[in-house]
Biopython code that builds the backbone (N, CA, C, O; Angstrom):
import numpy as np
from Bio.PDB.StructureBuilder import StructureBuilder

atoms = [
    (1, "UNK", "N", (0.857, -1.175, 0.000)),
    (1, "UNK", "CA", (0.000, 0.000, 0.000)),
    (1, "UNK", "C", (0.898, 1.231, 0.000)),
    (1, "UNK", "O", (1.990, 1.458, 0.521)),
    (2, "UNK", "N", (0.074, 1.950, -0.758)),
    (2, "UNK", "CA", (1.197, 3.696, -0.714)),
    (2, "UNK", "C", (1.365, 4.549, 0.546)),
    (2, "UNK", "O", (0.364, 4.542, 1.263)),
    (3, "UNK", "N", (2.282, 5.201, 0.937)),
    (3, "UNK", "CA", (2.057, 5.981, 1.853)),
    (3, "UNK", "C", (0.482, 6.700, 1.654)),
    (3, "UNK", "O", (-0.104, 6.899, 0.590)),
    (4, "UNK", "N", (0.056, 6.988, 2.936)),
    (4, "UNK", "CA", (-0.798, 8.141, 2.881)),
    (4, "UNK", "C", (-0.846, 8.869, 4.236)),
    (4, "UNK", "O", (-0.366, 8.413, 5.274)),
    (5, "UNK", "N", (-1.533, 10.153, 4.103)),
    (5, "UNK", "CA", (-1.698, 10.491, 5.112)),
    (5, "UNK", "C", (-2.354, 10.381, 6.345)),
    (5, "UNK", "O", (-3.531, 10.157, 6.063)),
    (6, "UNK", "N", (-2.247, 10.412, 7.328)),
    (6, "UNK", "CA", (-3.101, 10.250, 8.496)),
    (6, "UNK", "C", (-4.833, 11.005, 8.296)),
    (6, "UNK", "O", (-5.834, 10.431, 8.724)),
    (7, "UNK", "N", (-4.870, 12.230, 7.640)),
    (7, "UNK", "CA", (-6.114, 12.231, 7.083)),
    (7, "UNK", "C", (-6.684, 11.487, 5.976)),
    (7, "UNK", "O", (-7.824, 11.022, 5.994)),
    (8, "UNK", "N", (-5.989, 11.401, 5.156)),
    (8, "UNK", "CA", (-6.562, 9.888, 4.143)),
    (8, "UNK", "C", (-6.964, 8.904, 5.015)),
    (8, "UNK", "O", (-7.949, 8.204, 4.781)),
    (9, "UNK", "N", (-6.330, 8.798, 5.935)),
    (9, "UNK", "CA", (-6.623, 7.452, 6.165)),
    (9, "UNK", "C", (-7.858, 7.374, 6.892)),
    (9, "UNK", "O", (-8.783, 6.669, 6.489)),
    (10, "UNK", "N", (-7.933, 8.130, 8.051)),
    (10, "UNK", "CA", (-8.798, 8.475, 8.890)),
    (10, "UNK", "C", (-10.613, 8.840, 7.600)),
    (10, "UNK", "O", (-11.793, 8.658, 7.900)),
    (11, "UNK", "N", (-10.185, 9.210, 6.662)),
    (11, "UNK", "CA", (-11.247, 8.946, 5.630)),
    (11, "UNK", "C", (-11.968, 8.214, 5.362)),
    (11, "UNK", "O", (-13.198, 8.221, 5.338)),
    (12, "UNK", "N", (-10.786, 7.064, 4.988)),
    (12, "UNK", "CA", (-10.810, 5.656, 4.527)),
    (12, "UNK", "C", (-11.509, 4.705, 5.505)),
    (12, "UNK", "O", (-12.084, 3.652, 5.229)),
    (13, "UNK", "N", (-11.318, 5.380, 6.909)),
    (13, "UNK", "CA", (-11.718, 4.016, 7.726)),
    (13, "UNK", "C", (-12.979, 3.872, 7.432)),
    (13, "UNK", "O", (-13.326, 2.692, 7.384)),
    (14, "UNK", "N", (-13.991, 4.829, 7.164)),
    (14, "UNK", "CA", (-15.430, 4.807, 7.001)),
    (14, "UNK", "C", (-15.733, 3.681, 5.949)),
    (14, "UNK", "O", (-16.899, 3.303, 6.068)),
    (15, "UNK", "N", (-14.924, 2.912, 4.779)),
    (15, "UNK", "CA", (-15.178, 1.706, 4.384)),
    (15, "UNK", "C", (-15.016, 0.736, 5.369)),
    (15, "UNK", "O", (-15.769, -0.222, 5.194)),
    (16, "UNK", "N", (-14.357, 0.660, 6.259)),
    (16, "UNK", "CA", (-14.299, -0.556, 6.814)),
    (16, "UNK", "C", (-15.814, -1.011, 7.964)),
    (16, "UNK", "O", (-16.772, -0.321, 8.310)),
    (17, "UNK", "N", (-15.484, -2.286, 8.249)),
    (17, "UNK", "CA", (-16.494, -2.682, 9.234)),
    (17, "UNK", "C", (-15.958, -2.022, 10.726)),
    (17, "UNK", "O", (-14.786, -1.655, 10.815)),
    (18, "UNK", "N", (-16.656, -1.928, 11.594)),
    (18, "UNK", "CA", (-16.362, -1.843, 12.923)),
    (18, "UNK", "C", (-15.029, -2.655, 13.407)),
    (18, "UNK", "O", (-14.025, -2.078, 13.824)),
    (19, "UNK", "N", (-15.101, -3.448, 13.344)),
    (19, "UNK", "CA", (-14.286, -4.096, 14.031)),
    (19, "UNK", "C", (-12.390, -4.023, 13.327)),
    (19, "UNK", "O", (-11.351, -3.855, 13.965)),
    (20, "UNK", "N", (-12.581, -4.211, 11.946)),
    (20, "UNK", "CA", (-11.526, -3.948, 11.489)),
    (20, "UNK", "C", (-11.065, -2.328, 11.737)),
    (20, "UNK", "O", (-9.891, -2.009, 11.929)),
    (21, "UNK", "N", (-12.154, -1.395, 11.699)),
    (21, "UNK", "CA", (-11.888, 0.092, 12.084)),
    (21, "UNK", "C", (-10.918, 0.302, 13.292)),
    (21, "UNK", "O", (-9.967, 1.082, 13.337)),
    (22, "UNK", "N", (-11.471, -0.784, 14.520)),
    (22, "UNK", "CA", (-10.429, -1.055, 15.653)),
    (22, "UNK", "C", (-9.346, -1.334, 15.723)),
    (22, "UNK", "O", (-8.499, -0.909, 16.509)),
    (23, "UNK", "N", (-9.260, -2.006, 14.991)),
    (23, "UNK", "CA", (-7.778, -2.565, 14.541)),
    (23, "UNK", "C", (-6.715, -1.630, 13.791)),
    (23, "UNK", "O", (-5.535, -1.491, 14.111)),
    (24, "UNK", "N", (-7.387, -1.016, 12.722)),
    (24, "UNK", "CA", (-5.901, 0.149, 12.640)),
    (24, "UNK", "C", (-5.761, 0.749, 13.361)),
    (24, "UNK", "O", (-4.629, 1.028, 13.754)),
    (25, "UNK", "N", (-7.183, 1.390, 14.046)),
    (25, "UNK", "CA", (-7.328, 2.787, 14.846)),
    (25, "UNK", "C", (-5.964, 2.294, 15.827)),
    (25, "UNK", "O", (-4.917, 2.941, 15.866)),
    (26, "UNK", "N", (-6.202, 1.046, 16.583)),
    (26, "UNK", "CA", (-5.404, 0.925, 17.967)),
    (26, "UNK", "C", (-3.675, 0.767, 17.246)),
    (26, "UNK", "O", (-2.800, 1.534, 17.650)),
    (27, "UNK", "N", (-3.448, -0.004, 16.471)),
    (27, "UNK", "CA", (-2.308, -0.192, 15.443)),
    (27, "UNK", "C", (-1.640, 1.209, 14.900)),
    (27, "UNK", "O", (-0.451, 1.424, 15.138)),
    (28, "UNK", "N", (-2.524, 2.270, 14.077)),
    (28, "UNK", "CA", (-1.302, 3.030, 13.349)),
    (28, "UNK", "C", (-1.325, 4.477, 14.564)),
    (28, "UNK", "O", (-0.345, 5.111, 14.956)),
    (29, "UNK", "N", (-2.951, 4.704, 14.983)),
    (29, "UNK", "CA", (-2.950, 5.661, 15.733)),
    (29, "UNK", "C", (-2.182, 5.578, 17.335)),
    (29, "UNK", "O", (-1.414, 6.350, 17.909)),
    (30, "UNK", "N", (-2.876, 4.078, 17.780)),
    (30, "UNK", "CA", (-1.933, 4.087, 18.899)),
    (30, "UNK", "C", (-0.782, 3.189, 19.299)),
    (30, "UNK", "O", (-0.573, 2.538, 20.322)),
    (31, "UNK", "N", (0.005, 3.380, 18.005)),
    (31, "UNK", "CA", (0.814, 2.185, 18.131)),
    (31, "UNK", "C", (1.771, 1.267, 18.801)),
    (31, "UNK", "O", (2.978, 1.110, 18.986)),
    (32, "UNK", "N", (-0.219, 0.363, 19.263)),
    (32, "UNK", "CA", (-0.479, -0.973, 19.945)),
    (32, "UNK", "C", (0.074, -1.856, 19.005)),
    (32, "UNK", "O", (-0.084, -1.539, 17.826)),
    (33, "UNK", "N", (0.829, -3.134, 19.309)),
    (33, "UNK", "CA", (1.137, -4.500, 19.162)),
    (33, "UNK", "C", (0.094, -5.549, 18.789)),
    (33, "UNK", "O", (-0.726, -5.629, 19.704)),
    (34, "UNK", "N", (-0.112, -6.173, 18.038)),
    (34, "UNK", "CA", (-1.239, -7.406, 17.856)),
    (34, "UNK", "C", (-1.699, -7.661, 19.269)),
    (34, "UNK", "O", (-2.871, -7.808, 19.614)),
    (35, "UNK", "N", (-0.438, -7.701, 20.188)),
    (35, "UNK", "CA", (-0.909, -8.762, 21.315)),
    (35, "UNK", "C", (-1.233, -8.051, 22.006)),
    (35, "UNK", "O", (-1.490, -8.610, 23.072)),
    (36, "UNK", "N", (-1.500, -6.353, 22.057)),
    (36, "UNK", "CA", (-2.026, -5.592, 23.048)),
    (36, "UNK", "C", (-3.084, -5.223, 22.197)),
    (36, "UNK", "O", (-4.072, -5.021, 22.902)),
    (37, "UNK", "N", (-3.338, -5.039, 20.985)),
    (37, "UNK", "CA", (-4.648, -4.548, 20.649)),
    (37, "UNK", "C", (-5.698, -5.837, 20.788)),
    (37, "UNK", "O", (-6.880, -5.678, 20.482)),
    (38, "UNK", "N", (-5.286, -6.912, 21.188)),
    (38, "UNK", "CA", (-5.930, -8.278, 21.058)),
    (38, "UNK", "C", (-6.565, -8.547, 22.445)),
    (38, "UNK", "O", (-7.602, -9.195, 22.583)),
    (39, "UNK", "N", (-5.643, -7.828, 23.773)),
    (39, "UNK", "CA", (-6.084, -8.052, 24.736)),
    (39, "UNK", "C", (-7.333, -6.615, 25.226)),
    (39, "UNK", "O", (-8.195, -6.586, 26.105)),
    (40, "UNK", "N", (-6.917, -5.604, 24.231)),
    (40, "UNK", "CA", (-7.958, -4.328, 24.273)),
    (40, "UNK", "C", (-9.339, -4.757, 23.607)),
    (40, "UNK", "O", (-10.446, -4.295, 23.883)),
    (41, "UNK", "N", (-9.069, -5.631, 22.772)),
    (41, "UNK", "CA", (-10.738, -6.009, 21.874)),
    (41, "UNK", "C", (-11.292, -7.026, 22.976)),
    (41, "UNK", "O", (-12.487, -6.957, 23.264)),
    (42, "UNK", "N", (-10.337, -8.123, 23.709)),
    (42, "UNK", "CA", (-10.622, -9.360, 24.151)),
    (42, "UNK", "C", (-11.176, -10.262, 23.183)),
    (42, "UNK", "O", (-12.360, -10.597, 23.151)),
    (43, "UNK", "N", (-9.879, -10.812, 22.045)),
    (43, "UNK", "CA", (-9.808, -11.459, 20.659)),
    (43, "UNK", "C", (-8.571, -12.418, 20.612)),
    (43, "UNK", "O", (-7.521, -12.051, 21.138)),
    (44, "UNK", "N", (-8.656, -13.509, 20.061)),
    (44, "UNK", "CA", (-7.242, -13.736, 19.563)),
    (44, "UNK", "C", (-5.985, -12.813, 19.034)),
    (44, "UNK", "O", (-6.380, -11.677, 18.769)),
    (45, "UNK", "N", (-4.820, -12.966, 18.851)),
    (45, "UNK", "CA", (-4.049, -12.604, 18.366)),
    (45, "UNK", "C", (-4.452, -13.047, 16.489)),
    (45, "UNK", "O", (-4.361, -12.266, 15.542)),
    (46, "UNK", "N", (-4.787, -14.171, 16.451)),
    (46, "UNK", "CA", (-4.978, -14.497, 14.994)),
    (46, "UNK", "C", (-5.901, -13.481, 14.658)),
    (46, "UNK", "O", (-5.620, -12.845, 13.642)),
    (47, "UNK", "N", (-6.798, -13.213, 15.183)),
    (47, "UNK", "CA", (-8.319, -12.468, 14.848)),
    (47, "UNK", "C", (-7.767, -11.286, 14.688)),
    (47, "UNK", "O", (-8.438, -10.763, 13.799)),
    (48, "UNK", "N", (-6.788, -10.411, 15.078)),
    (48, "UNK", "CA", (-6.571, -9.101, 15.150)),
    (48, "UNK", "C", (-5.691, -9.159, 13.622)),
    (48, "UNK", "O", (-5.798, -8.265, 12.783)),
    (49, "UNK", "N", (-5.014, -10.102, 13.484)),
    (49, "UNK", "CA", (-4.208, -10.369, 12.283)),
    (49, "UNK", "C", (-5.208, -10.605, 11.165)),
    (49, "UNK", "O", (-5.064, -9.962, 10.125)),
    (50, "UNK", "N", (-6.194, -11.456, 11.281)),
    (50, "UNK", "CA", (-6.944, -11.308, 9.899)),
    (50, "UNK", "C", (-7.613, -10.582, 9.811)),
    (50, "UNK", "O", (-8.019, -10.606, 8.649)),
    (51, "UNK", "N", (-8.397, -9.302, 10.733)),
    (51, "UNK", "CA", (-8.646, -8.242, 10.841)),
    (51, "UNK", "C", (-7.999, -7.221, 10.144)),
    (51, "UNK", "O", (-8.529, -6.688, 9.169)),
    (52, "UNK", "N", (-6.302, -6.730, 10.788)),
    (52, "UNK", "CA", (-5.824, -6.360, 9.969)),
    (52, "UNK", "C", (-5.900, -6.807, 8.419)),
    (52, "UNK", "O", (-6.432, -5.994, 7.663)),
    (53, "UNK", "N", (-5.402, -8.065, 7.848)),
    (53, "UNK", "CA", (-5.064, -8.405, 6.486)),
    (53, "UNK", "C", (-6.360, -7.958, 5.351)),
    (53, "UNK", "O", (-6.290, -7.680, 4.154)),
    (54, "UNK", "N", (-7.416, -8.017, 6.188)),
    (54, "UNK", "CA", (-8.724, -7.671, 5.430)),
    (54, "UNK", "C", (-8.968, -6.565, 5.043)),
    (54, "UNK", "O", (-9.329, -6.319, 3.892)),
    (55, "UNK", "N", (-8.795, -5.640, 6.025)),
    (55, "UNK", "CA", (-8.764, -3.764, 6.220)),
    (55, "UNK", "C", (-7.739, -3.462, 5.370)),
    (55, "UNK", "O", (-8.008, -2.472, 4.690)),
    (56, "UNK", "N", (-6.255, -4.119, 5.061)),
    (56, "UNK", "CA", (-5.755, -3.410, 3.923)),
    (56, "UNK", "C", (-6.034, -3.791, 2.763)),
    (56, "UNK", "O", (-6.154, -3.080, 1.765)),
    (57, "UNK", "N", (-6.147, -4.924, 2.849)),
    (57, "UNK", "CA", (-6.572, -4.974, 1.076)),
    (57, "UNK", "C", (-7.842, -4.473, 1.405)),
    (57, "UNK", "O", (-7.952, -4.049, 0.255)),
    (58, "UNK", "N", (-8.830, -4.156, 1.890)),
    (58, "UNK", "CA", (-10.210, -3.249, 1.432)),
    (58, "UNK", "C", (-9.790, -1.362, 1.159)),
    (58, "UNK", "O", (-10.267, -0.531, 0.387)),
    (59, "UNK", "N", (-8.744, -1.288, 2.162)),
    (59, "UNK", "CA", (-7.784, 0.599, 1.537)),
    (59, "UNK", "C", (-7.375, 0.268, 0.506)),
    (59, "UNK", "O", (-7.797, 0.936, -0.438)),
    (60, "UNK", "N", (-6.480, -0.776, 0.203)),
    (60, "UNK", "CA", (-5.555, -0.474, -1.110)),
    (60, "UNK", "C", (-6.564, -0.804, -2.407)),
    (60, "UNK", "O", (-6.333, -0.446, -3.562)),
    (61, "UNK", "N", (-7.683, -1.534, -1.983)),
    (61, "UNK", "CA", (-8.633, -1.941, -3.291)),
    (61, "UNK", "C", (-9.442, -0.519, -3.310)),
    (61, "UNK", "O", (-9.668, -0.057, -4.428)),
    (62, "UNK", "N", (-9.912, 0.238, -2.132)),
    (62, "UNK", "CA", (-10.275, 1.776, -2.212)),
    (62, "UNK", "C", (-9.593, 2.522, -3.059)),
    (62, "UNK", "O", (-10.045, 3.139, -4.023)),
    (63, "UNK", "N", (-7.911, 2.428, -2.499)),
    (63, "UNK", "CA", (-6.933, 3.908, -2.982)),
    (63, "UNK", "C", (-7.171, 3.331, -4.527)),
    (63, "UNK", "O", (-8.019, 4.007, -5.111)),
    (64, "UNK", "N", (-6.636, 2.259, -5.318)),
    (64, "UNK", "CA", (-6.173, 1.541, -6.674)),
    (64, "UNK", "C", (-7.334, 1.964, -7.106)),
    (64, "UNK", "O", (-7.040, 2.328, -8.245)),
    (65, "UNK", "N", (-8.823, 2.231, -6.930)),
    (65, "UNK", "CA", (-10.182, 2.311, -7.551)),
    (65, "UNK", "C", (-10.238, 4.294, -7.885)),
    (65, "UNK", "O", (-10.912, 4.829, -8.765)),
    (66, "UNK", "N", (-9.452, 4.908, -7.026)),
    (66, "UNK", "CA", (-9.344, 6.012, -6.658)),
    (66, "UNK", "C", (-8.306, 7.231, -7.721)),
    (66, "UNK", "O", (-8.213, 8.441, -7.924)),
    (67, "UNK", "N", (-7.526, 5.598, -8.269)),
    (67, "UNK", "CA", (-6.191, 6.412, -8.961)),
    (67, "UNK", "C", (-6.814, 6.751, -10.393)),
    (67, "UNK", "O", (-6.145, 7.359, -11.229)),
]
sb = StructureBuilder()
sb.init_structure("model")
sb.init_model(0)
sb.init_chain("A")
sb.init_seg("    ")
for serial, (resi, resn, name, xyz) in enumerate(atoms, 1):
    if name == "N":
        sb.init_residue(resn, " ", resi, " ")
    sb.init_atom(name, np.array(xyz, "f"), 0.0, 1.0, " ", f" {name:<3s}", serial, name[0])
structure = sb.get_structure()
């Protein structure tokens, strides 16, 4: 994925679901660890990981639709 800005991004989250929204939010904004944003949701560590993996390819399939 391309750089972007913290306001892009904060844009962008409005595609995502709730839950993946959590997951960057705690990740780029408060940058939490899998294993601490995992114990903040009360989730697996896997779950926060395919959380993440989903949320970027749904930005980068946003930004690529965008260019």
């Amino acid at each position: 994925m391309r750089q972007i800005e913290n306001d892009q991004l904060l844009a962008l989250l409005a595609y995502l679901s709730l839950e993946q929204r959590a997951v960057i939010e705690l990740v780029f904004f408060h940058q939490l660890k899998y294993e601490e944003v995992a114990h903040v949701l009360d989730c697996p560590v896997g779950t926060v990981k395919s959380r993440m993996a989903h949320a970027r390819r749904q930005l980068k399939a946003h930004i690529n639709r965008k260019q």
